[in-house]
GUTORMI-334260 format. One record per atom (N, C-alpha, C): residue in one letter; atom name; x, y, z. Coordinates in steps of 0.02 Angstrom, whole numbers, plus 32768, in hexadecimal, padded with zeros to 4 digits. Layout:
BEGIN
A, CA, X, Y, Z;
...
This chain:
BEGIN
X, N, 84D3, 888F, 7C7A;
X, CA, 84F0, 8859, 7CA1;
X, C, 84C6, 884B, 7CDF;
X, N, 84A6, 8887, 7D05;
X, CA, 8482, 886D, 7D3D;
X, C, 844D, 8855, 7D1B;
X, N, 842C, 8852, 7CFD;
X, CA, 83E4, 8849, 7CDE;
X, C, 83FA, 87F7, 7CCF;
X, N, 843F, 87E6, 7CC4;
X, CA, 8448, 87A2, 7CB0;
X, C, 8451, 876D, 7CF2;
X, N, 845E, 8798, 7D28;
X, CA, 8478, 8784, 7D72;
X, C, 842E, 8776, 7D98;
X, N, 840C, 87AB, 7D88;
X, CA, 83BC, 87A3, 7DB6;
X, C, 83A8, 8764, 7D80;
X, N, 8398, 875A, 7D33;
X, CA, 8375, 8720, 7D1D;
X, C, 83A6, 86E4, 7D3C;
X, N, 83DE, 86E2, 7D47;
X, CA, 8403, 86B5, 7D64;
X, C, 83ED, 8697, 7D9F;
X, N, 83E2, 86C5, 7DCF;
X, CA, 83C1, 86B3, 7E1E;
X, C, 8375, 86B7, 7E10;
X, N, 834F, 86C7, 7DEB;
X, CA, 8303, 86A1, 7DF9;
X, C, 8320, 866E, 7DC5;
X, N, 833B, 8644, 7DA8;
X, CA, 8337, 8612, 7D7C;
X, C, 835E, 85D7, 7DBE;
X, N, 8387, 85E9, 7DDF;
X, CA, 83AA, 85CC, 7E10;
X, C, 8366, 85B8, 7E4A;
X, N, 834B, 85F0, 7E61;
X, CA, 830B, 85FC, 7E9F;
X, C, 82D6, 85BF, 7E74;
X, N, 82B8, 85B6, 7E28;
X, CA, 8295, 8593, 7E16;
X, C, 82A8, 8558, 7E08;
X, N, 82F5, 8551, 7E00;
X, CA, 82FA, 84DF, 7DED;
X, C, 82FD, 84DE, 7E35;
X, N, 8308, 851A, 7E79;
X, CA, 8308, 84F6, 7EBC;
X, C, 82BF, 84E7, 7EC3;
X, N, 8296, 850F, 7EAD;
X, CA, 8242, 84FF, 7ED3;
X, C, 8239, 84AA, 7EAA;
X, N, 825D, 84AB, 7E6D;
X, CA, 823A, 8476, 7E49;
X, C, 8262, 842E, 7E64;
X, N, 829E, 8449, 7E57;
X, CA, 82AA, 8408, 7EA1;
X, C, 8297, 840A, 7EE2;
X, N, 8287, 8424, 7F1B;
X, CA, 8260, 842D, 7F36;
X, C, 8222, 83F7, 7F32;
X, N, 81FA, 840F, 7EEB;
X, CA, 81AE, 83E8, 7EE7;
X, C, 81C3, 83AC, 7EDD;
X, N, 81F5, 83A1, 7EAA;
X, CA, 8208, 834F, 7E99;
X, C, 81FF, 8336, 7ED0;
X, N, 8242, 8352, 7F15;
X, CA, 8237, 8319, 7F4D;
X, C, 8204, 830E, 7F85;
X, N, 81D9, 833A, 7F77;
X, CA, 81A7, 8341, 7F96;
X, C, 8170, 830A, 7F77;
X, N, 8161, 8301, 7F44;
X, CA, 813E, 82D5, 7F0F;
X, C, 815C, 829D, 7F1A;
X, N, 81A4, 828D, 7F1E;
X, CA, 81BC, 8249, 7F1B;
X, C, 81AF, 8221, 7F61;
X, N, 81B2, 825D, 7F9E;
X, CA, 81B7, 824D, 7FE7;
X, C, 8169, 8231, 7FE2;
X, N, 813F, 824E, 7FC3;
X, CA, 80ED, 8240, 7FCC;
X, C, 80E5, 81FD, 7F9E;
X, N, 8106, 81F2, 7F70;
X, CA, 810C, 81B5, 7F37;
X, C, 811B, 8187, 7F78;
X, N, 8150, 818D, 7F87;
X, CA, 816B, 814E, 7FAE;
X, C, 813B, 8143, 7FF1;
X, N, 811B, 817F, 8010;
X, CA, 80D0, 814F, 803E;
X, C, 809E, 8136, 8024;
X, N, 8093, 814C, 7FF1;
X, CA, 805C, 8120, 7FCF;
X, C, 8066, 80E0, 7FBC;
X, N, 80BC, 80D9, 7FA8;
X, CA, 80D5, 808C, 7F7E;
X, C, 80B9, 8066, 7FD3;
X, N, 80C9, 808C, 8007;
X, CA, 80D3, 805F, 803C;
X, C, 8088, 8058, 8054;
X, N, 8050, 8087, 8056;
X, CA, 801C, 8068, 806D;
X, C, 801A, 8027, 8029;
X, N, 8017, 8025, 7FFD;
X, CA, 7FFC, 8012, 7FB6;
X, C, 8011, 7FCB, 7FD6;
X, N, 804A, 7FC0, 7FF1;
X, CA, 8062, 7F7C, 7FF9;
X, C, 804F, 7F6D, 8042;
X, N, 8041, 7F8F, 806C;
X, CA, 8003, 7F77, 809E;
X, C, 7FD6, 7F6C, 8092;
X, N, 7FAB, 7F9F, 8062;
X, CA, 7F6E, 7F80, 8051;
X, C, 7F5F, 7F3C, 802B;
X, N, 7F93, 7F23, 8006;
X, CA, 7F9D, 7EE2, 7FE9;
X, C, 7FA0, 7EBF, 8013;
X, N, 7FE4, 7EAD, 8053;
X, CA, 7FC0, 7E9C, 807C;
X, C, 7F99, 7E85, 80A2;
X, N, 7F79, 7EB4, 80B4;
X, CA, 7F4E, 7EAD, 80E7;
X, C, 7EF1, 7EA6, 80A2;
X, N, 7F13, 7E9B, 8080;
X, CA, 7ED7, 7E6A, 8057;
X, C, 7EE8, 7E39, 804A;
X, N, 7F28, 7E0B, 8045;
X, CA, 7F2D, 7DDD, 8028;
X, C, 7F20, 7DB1, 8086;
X, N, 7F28, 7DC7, 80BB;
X, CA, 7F14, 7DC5, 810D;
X, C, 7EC0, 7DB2, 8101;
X, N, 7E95, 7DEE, 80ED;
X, CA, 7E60, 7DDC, 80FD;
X, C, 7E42, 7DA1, 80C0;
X, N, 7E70, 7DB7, 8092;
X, CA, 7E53, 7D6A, 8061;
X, C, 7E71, 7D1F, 8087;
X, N, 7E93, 7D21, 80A6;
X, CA, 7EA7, 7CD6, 80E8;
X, C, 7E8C, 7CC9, 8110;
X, N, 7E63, 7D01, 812A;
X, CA, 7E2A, 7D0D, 815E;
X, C, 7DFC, 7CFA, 8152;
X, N, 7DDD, 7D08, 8126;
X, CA, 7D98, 7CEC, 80FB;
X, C, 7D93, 7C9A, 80F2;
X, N, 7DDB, 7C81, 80C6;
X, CA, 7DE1, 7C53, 80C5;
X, C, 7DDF, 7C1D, 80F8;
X, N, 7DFC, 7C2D, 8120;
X, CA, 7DF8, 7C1F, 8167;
X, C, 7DA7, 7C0E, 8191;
X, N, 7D87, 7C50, 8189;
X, CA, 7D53, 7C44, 818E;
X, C, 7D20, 7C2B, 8179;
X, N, 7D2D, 7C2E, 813E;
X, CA, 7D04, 7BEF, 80FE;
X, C, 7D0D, 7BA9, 812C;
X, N, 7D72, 7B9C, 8110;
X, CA, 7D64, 7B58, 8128;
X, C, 7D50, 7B3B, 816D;
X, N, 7D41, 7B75, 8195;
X, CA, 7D27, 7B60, 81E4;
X, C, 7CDD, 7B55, 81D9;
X, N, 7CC3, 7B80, 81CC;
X, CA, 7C7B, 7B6E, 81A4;
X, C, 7C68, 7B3B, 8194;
X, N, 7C93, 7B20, 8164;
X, CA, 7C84, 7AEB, 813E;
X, C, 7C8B, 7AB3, 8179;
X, N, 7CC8, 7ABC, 819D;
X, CA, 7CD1, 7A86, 81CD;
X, C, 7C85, 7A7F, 81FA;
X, N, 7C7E, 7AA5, 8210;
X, CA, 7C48, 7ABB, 824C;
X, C, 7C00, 7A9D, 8224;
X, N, 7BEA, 7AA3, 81ED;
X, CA, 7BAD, 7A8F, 81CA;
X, C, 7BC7, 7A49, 81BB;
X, N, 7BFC, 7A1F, 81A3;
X, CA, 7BF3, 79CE, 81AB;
X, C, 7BFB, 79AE, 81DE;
X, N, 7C14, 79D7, 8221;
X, CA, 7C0A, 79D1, 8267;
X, C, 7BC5, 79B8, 826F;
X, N, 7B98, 79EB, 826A;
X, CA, 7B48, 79F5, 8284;
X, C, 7B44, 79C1, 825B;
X, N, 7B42, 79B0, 821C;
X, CA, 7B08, 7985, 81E4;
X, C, 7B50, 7936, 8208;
X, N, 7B87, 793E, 820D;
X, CA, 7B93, 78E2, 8217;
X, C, 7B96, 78D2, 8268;
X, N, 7BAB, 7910, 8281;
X, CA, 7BB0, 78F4, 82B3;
X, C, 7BEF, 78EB, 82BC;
X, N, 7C1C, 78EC, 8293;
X, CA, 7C7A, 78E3, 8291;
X, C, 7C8C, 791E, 8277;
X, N, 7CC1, 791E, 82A3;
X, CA, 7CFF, 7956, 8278;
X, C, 7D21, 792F, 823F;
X, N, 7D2A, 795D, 8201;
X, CA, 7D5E, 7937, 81D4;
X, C, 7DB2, 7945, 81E1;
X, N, 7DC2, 7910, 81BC;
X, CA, 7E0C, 78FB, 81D7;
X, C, 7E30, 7938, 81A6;
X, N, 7E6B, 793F, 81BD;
X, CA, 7EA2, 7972, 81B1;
X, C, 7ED9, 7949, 8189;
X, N, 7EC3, 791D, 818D;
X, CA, 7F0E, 78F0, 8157;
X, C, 7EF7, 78F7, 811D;
């Protein structure tokens, strides 16, 4: 009977470590979901940025060659 009581408490001591790791894994899952969706983000930012800067570019070079800004309508 004790021999059934001790496999009892390391079987008890081991689903605790293994829950344990679960929430430890899940707690680390869920910062990553959250950089993952900053890093989206803050790329879909620098892809507006670019754009941005393209179309200033573009503005700034038919500046120099007309001599006019183009219209916004």
């Amino acid at each position: 009977m004790e021999l059934l009581q001790l496999s009892e408490g390391n079987v008890n001591r081991y689903l605790l470590n293994i829950d344990t790791e679960i929430q430890q894994q899940s707690e680390f899952l869920d910062k990553l979901e959250g950089r993952l969706e900053a890093a989206k983000k803050l790329r879909g930012e620098a892809i507006e940025l670019q754009r941005l800067y393209e179309s200033g570019t573009a503005a700034m070079r038919d500046l120099r060659a007309t001599g006019k800004t183009a219209s916004c309508l």
